[in-house]
SENU-884579 format. One line per field, with one value per residue: residue number from 1; residue in one letter; x, z, y of N, C-alpha, C, O in turn. Coordinates in Angstrom, 2 decimals. Atoms other than C-alpha are relative to their C-alpha. Layout:
<recs>
n = NUM / ...;
res = a / ...;
n_east = X / ...;
n_up = Z / ...;
n_north = Y / ...;
ca_east = X / ...;
ca_up = Z / ...;
ca_north = Y / ...;
c_east = X / ...;
c_up = Z / ...;
c_north = Y / ...;
o_east = X / ...;
o_up = Z / ...;
o_north = Y / ...;
</recs>
This chain:
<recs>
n = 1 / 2 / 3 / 4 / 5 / 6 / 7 / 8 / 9 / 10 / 11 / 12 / 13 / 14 / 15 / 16 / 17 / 18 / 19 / 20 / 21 / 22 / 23 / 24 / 25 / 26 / 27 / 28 / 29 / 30 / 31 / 32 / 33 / 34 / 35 / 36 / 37 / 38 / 39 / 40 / 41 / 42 / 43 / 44 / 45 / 46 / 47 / 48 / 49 / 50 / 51 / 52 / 53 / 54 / 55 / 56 / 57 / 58 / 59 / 60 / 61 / 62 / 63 / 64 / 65 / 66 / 67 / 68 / 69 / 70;
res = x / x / x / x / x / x / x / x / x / x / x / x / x / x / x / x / x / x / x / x / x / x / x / x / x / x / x / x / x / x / x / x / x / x / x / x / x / x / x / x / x / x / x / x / x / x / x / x / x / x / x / x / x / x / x / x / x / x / x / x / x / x / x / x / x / x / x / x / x / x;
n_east = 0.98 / -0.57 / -0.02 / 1.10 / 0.65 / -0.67 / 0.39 / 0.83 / 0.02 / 0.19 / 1.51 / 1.33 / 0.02 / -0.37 / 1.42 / 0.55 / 1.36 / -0.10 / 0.48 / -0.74 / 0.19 / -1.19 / 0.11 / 0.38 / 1.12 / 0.08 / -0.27 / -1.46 / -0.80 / 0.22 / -0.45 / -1.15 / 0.13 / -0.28 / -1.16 / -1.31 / 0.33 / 0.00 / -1.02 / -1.05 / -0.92 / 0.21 / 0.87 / -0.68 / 0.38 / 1.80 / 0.29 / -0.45 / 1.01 / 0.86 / -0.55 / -0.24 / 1.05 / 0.55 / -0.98 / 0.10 / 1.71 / 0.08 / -0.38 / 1.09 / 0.74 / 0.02 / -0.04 / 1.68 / 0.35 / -0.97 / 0.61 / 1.10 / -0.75 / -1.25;
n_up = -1.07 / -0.64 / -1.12 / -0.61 / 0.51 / -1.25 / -0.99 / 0.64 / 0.64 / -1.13 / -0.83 / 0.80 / -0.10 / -1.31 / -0.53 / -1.96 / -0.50 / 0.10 / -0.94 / -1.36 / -0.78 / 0.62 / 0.94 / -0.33 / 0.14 / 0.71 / -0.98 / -0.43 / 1.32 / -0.01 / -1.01 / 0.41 / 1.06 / -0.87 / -0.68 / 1.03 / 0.23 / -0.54 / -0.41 / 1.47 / -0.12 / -0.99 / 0.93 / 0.19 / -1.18 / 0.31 / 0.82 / -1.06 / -1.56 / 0.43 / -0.68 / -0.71 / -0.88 / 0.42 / 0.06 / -1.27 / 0.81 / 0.62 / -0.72 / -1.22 / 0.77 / -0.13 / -1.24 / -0.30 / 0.89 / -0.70 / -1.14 / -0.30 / 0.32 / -1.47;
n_north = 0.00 / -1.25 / 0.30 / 0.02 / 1.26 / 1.32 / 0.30 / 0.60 / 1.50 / 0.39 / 0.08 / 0.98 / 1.22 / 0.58 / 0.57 / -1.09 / -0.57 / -1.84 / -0.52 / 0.16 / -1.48 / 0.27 / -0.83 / -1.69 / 0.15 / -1.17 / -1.08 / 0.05 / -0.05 / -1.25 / -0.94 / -0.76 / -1.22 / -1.31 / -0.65 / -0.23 / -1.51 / -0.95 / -0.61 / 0.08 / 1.47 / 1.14 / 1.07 / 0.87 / 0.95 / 0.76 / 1.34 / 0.49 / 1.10 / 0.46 / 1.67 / 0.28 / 0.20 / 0.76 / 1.19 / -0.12 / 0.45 / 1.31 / 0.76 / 0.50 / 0.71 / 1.71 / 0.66 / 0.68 / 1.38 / 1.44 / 0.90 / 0.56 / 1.54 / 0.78;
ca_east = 4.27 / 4.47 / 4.63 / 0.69 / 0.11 / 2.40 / 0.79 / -2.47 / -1.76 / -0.46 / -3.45 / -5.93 / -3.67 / -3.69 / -6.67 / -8.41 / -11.84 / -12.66 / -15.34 / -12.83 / -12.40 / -8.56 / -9.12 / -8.54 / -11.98 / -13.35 / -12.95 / -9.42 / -8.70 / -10.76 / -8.82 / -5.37 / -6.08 / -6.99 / -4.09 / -1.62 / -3.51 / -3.57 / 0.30 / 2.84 / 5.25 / 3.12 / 2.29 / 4.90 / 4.60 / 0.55 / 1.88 / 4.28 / 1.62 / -0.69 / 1.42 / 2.74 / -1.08 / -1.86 / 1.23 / 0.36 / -3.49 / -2.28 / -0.17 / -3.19 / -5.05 / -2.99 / -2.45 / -6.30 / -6.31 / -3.43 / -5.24 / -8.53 / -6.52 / -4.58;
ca_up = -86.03 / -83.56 / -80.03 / -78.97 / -81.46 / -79.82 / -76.90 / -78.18 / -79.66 / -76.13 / -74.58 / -77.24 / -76.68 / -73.18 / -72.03 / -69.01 / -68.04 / -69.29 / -66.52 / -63.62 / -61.18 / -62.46 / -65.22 / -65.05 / -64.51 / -66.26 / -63.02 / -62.40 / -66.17 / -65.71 / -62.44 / -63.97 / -67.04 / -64.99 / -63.46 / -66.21 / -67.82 / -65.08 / -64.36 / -67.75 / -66.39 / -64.97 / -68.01 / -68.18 / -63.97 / -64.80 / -67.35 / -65.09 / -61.94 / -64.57 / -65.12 / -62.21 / -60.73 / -63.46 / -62.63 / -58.90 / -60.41 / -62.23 / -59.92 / -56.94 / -59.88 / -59.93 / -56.37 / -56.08 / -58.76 / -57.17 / -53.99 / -55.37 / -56.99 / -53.99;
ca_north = 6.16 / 9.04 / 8.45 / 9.09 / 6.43 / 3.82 / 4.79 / 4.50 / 1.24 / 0.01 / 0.87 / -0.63 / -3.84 / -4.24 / -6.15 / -3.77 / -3.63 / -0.03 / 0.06 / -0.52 / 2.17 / 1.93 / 4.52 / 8.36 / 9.53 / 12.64 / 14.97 / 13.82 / 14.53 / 18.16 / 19.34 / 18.17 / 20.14 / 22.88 / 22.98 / 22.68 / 25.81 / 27.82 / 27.84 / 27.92 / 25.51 / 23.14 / 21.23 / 18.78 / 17.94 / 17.26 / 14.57 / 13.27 / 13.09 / 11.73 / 8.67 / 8.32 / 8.25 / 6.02 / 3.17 / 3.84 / 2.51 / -0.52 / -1.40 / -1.66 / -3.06 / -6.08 / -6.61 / -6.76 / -9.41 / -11.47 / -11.23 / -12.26 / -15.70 / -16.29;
c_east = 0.48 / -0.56 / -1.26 / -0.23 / 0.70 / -0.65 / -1.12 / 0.19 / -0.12 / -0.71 / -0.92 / 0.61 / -0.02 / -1.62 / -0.14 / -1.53 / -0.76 / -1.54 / 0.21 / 0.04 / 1.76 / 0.31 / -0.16 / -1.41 / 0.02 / 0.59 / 1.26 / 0.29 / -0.28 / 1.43 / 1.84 / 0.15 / -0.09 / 0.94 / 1.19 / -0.64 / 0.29 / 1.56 / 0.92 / 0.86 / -0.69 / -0.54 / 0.45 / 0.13 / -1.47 / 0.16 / 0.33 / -0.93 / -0.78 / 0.37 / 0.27 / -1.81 / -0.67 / 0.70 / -0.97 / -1.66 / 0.13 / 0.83 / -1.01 / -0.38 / 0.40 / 0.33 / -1.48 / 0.07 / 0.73 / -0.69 / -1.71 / -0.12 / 0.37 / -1.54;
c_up = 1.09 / 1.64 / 0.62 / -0.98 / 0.70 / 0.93 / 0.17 / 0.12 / 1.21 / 0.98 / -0.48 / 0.19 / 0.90 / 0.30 / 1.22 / -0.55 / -0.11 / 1.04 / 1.41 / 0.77 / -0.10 / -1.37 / 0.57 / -0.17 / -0.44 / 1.18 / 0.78 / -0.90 / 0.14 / 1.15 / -1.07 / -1.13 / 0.28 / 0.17 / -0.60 / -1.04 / 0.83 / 0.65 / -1.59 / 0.24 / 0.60 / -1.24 / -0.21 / 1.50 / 0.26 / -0.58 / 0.93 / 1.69 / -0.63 / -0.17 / 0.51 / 0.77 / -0.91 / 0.25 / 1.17 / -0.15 / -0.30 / 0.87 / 1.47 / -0.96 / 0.07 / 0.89 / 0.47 / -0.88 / 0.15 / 1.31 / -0.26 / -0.57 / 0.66 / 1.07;
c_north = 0.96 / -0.78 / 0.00 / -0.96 / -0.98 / 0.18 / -0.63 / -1.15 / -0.45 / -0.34 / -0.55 / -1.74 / -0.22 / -0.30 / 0.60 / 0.03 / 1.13 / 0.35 / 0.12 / 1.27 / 0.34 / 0.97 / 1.34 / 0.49 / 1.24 / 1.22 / -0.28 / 0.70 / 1.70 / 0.66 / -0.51 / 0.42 / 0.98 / 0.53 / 0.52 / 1.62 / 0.88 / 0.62 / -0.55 / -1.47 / -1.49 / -1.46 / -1.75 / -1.00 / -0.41 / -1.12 / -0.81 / -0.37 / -1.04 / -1.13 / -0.76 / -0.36 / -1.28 / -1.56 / 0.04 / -1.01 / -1.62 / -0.70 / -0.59 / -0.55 / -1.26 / -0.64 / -0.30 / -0.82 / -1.00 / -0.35 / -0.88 / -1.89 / -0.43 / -0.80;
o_east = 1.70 / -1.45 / -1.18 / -1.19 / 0.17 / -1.06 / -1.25 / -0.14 / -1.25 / -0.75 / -1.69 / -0.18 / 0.51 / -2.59 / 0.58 / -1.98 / -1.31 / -1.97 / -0.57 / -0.54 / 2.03 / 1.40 / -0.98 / -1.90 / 1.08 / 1.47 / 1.48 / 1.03 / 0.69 / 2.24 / 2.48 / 1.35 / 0.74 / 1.25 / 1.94 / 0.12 / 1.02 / 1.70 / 0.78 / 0.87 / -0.12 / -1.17 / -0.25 / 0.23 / -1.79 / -0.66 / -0.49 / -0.91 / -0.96 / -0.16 / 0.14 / -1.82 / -1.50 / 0.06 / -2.08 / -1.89 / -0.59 / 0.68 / -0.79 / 0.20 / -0.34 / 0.54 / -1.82 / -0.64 / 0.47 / -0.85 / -2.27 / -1.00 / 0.52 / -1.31;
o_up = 1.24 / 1.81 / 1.61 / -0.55 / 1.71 / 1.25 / 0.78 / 1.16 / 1.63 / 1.78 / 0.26 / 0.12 / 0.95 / 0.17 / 2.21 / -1.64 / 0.92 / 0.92 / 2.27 / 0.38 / 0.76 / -1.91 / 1.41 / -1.23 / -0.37 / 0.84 / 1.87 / -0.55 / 0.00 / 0.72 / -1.63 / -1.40 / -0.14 / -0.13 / -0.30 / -1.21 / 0.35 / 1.22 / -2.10 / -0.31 / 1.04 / -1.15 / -0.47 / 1.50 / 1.18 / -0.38 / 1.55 / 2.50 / 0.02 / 0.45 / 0.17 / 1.58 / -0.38 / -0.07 / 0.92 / 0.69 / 0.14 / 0.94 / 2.06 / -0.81 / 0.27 / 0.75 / 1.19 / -0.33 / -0.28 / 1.75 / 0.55 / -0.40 / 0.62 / 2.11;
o_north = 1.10 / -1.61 / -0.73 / -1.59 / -1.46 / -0.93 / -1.69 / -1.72 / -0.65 / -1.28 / -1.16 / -2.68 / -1.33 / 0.44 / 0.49 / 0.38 / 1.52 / 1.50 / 0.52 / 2.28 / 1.18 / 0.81 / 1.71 / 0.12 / 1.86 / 2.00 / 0.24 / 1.62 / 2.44 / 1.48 / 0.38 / 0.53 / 1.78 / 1.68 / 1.45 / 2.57 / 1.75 / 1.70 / -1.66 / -2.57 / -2.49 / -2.51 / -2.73 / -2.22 / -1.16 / -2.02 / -1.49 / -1.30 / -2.07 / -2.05 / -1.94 / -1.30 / -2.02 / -2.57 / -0.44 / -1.87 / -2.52 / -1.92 / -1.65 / -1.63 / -2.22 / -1.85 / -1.24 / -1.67 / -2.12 / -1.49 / -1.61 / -2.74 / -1.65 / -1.42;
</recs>
């Protein structure tokens, strides 16, 4: 199994809302594609913001769902 499948997988098992506002949206995904085209080295700090913007995501995600239990 190659590593975008684990990830894959990960993501098909994690129970999320796929209409949350918690998901990379198409015109996030366009501009940092953009960006990583338009400079050689930049491909690898696009993934890196991209996860990092996506933790930064799930992590508000589940402080709004602790505060809406609390």
């Amino acid at each position: 199994m190659t590593e975008i499948e684990k990830m894959k997988r990960y993501i098909s098992r994690t129970k999320t809302d796929k209409n949350d506002r918690f998901y990379l949206s198409w015109s996030e995904a366009m501009e940092l594609s953009g960006e990583a085209v338009q400079t050689k080295d930049a491909a690898f700090r696009i993934i890196a913001l991209a996860f990092n913007y996506g933790k930064a995501k799930g992590y508000r995600a589940a402080e709004a769902e602790r505060r809406t239990r609390a």
